[in-house]
N, C-alpha and C positions, 0 to 999 in steps of 0.2 A: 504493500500500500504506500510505503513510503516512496519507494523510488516511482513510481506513478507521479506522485504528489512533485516529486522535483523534474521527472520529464515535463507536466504540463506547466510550470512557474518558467522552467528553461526554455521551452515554446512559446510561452506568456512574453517572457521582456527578448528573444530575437524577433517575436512580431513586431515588438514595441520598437526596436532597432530599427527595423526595415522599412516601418512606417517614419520614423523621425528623424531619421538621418538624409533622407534629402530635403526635410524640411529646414533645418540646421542654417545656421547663414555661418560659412566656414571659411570665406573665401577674400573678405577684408582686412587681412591685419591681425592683429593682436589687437583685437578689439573687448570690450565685454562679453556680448555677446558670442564670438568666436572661443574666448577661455571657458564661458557656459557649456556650449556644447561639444566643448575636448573633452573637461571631467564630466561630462553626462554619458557621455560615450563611454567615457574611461569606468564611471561606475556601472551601466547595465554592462558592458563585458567581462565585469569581475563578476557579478551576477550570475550571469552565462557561467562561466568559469565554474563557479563556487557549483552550482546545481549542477554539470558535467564531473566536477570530480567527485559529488555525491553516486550519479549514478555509476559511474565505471568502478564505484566500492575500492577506489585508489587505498583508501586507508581503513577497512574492515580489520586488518591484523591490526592496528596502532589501536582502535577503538575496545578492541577484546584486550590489549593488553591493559589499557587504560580504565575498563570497567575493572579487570581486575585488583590491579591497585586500587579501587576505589572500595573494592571491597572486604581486600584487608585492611585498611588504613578504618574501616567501617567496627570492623571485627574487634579492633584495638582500639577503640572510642569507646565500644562496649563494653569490654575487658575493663577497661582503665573505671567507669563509669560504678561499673560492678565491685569493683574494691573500693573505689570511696566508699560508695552506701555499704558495705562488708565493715570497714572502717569505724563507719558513722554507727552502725548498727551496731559494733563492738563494745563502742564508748559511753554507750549508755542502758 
């Protein structure tokens, strides 16, 4: 479901591209207007970007290693949690 979700958001802003980019006025200078639509461009194709490396699952191994740690780091919050109140529970 998810990689659905980011094929059509990635389909979503290269329409958005295709439609606005010859609307763009790109062609006088270093104008206001002309630096608008550099980084406009420059942000929907990080956009692009970001949802294409979602789908090709570029970083599926980083994302499992990274749950993992998240879930001993989880484990040992507990632990630690667990001996205070053990602690707490002792001293009175």
């Amino acid at each position: 479901m998810k990689r659905w979700r980011n094929v059509i958001y990635m389909s979503l802003a290269l329409i958005m591209l295709i439609y606005a980019v010859p609307r763009l006025e790109m062609g006088s200078g270093w104008t206001l207007p002309t630096v608008a639509g550099v980084v406009w461009i420059a942000l929907a194709l990080t956009v692009v970007a970001a949802h294409l490396h979602r789908i090709l699952g570029v970083d599926e191994t980083q994302e499992d290693e990274a749950r993992q740690v998240r879930q001993v780091a989880r484990m040992r919050r507990q632990q630690w949690l667990q001996r205070q109140v053990d602690r707490q529970a002792g001293r009175k």
